[in-house]
N, C-alpha and C positions, 0 to 999 in steps of 0.2 A: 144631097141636103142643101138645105140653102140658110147660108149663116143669119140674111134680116130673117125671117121665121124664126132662130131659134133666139136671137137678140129679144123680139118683137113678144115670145111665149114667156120669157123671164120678165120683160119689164111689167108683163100683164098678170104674172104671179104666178102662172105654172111651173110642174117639174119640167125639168131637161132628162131626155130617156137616156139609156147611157151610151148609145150608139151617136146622141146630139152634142156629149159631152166628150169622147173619143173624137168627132170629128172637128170640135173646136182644138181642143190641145193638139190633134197631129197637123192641120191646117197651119195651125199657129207656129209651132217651131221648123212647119216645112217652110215658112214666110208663105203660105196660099192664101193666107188669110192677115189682112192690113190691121197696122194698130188701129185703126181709129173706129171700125168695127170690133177687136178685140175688148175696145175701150168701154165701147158702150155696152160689151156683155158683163165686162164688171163689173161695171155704175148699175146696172139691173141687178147684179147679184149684190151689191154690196147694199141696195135698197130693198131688194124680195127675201133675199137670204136664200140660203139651198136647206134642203132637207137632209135628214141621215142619209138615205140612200144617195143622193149629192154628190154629198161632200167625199162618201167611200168612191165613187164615181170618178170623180175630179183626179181623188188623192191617187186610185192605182193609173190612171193615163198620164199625171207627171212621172208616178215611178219607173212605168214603162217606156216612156220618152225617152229615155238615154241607156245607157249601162245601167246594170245592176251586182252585186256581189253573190256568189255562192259559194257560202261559209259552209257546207257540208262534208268537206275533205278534214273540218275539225270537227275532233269529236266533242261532244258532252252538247250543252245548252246555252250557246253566246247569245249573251246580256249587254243591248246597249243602253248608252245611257245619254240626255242630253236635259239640257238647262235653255229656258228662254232667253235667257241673260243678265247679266248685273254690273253690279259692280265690287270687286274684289274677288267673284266667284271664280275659287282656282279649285274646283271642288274633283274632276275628271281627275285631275294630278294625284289626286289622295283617294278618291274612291276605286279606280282603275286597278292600280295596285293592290288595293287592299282586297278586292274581291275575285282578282288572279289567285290572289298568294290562297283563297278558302277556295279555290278549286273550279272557279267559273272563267272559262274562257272571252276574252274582252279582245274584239277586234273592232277599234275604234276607228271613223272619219271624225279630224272636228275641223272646225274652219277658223279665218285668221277673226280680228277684232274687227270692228266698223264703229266710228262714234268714241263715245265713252265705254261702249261694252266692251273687255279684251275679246282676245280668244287666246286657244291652248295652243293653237300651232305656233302664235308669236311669244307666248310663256315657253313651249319645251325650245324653241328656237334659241332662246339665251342661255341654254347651256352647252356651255363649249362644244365645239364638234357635232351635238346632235341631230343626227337625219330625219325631216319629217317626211320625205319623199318616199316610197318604196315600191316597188313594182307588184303586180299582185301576187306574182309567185311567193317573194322574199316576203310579202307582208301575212300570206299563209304561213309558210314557212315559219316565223318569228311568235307566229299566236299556237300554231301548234307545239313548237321547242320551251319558246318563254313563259306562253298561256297569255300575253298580252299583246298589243300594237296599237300604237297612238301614231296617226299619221293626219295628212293634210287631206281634205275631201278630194278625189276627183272629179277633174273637169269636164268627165263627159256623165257624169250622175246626176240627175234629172233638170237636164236643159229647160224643158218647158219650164218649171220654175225657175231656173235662171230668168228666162224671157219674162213673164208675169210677172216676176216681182219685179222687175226693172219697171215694167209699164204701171203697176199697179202704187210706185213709190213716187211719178210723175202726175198721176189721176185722181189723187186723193181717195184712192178705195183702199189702202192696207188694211185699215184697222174694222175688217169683217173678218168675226171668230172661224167662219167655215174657209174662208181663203188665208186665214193665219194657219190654222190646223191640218189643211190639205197641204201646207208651204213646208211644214215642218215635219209632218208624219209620212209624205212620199219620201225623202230624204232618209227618215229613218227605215223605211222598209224597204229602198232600195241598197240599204246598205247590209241589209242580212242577214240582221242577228233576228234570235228565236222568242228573242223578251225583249221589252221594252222598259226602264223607270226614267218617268218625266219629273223635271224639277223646275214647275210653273211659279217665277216669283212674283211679286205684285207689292207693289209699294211707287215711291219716288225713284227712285232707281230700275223701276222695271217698266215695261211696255204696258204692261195690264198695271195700271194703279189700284186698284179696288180687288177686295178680297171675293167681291161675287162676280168681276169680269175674270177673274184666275180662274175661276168655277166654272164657268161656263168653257172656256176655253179649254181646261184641263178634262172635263168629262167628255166633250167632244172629240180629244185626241185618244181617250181611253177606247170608246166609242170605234173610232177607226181602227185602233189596235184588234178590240174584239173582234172586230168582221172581216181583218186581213189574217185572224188565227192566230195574232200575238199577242200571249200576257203582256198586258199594260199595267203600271201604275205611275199616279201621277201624284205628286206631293206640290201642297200651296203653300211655300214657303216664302217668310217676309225679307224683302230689299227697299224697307225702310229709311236704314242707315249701310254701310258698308259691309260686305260679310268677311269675317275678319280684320285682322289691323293694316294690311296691305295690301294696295293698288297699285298695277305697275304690271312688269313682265319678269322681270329678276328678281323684286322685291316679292312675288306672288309664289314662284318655284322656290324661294329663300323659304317662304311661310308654308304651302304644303312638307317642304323636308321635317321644318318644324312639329306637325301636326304628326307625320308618322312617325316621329322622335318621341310622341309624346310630352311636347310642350308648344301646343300649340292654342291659337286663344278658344274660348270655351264654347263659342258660337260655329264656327268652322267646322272646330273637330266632332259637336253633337252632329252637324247636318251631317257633315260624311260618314259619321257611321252607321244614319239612318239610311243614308243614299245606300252603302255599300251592302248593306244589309240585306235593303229592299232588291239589291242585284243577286246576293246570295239566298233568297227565296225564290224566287224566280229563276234561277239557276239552278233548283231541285237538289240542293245541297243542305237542305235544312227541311221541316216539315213546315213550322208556322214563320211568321212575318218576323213574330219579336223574338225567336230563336237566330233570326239571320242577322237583328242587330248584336245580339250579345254573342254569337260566332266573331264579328265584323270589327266588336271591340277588342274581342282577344287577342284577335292579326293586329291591330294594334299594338296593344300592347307588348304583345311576344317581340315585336319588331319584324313580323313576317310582312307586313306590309312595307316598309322601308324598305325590304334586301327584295323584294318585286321591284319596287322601283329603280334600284338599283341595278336587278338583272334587264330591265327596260332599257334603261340609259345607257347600259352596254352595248346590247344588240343593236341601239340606233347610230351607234357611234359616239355615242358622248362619253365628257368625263363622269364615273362614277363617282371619283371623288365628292365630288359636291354634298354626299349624301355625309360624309363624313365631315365637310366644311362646308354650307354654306356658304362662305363669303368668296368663295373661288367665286360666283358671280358675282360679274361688274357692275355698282352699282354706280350713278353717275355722279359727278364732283360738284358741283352747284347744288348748297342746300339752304334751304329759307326754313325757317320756325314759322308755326299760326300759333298767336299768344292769345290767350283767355283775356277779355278785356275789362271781364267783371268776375265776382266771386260766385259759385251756386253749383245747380245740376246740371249736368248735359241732358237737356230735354229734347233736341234734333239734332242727329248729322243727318242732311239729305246726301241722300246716298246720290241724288241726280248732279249735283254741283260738285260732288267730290269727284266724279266721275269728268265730269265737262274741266276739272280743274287738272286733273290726269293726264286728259287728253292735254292740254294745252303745257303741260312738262314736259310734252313728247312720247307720252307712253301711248297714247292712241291716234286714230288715224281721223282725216278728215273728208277722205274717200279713199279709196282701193286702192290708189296707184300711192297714195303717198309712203314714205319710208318712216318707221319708228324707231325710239331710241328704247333697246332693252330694260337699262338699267335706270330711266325716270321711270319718276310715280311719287305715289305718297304713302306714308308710314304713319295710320294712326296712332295715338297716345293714350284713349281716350274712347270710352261708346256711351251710348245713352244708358244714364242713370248715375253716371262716374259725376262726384263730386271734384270742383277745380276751382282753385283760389286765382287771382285776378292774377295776372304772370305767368303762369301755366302754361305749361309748349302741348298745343291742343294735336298738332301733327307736323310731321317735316316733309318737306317737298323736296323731291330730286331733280335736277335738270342738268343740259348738258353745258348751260351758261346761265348766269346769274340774274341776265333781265326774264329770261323765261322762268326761271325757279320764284322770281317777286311777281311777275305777274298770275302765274298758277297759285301760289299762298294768297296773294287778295282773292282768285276766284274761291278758291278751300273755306275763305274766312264767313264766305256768304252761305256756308254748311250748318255752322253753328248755330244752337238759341238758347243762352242757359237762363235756368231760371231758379227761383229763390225754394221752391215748394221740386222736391225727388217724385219724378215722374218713372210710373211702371214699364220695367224693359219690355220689351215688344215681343211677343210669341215669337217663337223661328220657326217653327211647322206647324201652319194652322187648320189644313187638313190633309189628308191622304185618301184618295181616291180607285178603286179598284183592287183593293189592299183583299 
C-alpha cells in the first residue's frame, strides 16, 4: 500500500478499507511510516471525519498494537468503568468498591492526572503503603480473591495510541469525536473486561463543554462498544462546578471514604450509586438498570462497600486504617481561605479554574515527568445555589508553602459569581445512553 493514496482518499472524503487502516497504525508504531505523513492523515480525518465502520476500524488496530488483558481465568462478568475527566471526580474510589462488594468483578487500569484533571493512581498513591504496580499474575490473583484491582495502566497497552495522541496533541487535531472515541475505547477493550459504563462529562471542567458534544461523543463510544460485543453505557454527566467538595489527591481518598461512610456530599454520592449500579446491571447481577442502583445503594449503606474498600487497600499494601480515620492522610500545612466578597447566591464555581488553581497548589501536574504533592488541593465550603454572606470562607486551599497556597486561592477566587437572584442547581446526570 502506499500511505499518499491513502492520505490523498481521506482528504478527498473517502472511506479507508480496513486493511488501509491496519496498515497505517502498524506502520506508524513500527516508525515505517514518518510523522509528517501520519500528520497529514489526521488533518484529513479530523476535516473528513471517519465513519462507524472507521472509527471500529482505527479503535481495534490501536487495541491490537500492544498487549492486551485476558480476564477469563475470572469468573462472572468484569465491568469496567471510566470517566472522561474532571475535576474533583474521585468516583472509581467509591464505585469500584461498591460494585465488588454486589458481586461484580472489577479489574481496573486507570492512569495518573495530567493538567487539572487528577487521576486515581496518584489519589490511591497517597495512602500510606499502597501498591499500584502489580504484575498480571498477582493482579489476577487479587480480582479473583478480593473481586477487585485498581492498579496503574500498563505501558505496553496500546502504544499506537500512545504514539497519536502525542502527534495529534502537537497538530491541532485532538478534538475529533471519532479520534477521541477510538483513544479511549481501544484502551478500554484492551484491557478486558466484558461491560463497559462511560461517565462522559461536559461542562467547564470537562473536554466536551456542550451537552450535545457529550452526545455525540458518548453515542459513538457506545457505538464501538456494540460492534466490539461489549455492553456499553454511557452517562452525560455535568462538570460545571466541581463534583464534590474536594480536589486534591488525599483530600479526594479523604472524601470517597466519606461517601461510603455515608456522609458524603449529596452530588458525589448520587453519581456513584448511579455509576455503580449502571456496573451492577451490566454485571448480570440485577434484571433492570434501576434495580442495580437501589442494590448499589444498599452496599452503601450496609457498609458493604467501605469493608471492599477496605479489603482493597489491604491486598495493595496499604493502611487500612484510613477507612476508620481519614485523617491518617497527610494533608499539606499551608492553608489560605477564598472569602465571599459580596452577600448572595453561588451562581458559578468553574469547575475549570478550580481545577487550574489545584494544580497550581501542587496537586496536579504540568506534564508527565513532573512530581505532585499528595496532600494539596482545595476543600470546597460551598456549591451552586448555597447562599453566603460577604466574609464567607468560599473554600481552603492546601499547599506545601504559603506563597503557593496565596497564589492557588487568587486563581480559586476567579471561580466564583454570586449573585443577588438563587439560581437553579445544575442537573448531575443529563442523559444516559445505551441503558
Amino acid at each position: 500500500m502506499d500511505m499518499q493514496d491513502i492520505i490523498i482518499r481521506k482528504r478527498d472524503g473517502g472511506a479507508l478499507s480496513p486493511a488501509e487502516i491496519r496498515f497505517f497504525v502498524d506502520g506508524y508504531v513500527r516508525e515505517e511510516i514518518p510523522d509528517y505523513q501520519a500528520s497529514a492523515l489526521l488533518m484529513a480525518i479530523y476535516f473528513q471525519g471517519l465513519d462507524r465502520g472507521e472509527t471500529m476500524e482505527l479503535t481495534e488496530a490501536m487495541r491490537r498494537s500492544g498487549d492486551t488483558v485476558d480476564l477469563s481465568a475470572v469468573p462472572g462478568i468484569k465491568v469496567d468503568k471510566h470517566s472522561t475527566g474532571g475535576v474533583g471526580d474521585k468516583t472509581t474510589l467509591i464505585v469500584g468498591p461498591i460494585a465488588a462488594a454486589c458481586g461484580v468483578p472489577v479489574a481496573k487500569m486507570s492512569g495518573r492526572g495530567l493538567g487539572f484533571t487528577g487521576g486515581t493512581v496518584d489519589k490511591l498513591e497517597s495512602i500510606p503503603g499502597l501498591r499500584t504496580t502489580l504484575e498480571p499474575e498477582a493482579f489476577m490473583k487479587q480480582v479473583r480473591e478480593t473481586g477487585i484491582a485498581l492498579i496503574g495502566q500498563s505501558g505496553h497497552i496500546t502504544p499506537a495510541d500512545k504514539k497519536l495522541y502525542a502527534l495529534r496533541d502537537v497538530t491541532g487535531t485532538v478534538e475529533n469525536m471519532s479520534l477521541i472515541a477510538s483513544s479511549i475505547m481501544s484502551k478500554k477493550l484492551a484491557a478486558g473486561s466484558d461491560a463497559i459504563v462511560l461517565d462522559v462529562k461536559c461542562g467547564r471542567g470537562a473536554f466536551m463543554k456542550s451537552q450535545e458534544d457529550a452526545r455525540r461523543l458518548a453515542q459513538i463510544m457506545v457505538d464501538i462498544g456494540a460492534d466490539a460485543g461489549r455492553r456499553t453505557i454511557a452517562m452525560i454527566t455535568d462538570m460545571s462546578q466541581p463534583l464534590g467538595d474536594a480536589v486534591g489527591n488525599a483530600l479526594e481518598v479523604q472524601e470517597a471514604i466519606h461517601v461510603l461512610r455515608g456522609e458524603g456530599p449529596e452530588d458525589i454520592t448520587e453519581l456513584s450509586v448511579e455509576i455503580a449500579g449502571a456496573m451492577i446491571y451490566l454485571g448480570g447481577r440485577v434484571r433492570t438498570y434501576e434495580e442495580g442502583a437501589y442494590v448499589a445503594r444498599q452496599a452503601l449503606v450496609s457498609g458493604a462497600g467501605l469493608e471492599k474498600f477496605r479489603a482493597l487497600i489491604t491486598a495493595q499494601g496499604g493502611d487500612p486504617l484510613v477507612c476508620d480515620d481519614p485523617s491518617i492522610l497527610t494533608v499539606s500545612p499551608s492553608e489560605c481561605d477564598v472569602i465571599a466578597q459580596e452577600t448572595g447566591y453561588i451562581r458559578q464555581i468553574d469547575a475549570e479554574q478550580i481545577g487550574i488553581a489545584s494544580q497550581h497548589s501542587g496537586a496536579g501536574r504540568a506534564t508527565k515527568e513532573d512530581s505532585i504533592d499528595p496532600g494539596a488541593g482545595i476543600l470546597l465550603h460551598v456549591k451552586v445555589g448555597d447562599h453566603v454572606s460577604k466574609g464567607d470562607v468560599l473554600a481552603s486551599v492546601f499547599s506545601s508553602g504559603r506563597k503557593k497556597a496565596d497564589a492557588a486561592a487568587a486563581q480559586a477566587r476567579k471561580a466564583y459569581i454570586i449573585d443577588k437572584k438563587k439560581p437553579e442547581k445544575p442537573t448531575l446526570i443529563k442523559e444516559i445512553i445505551g441503558k
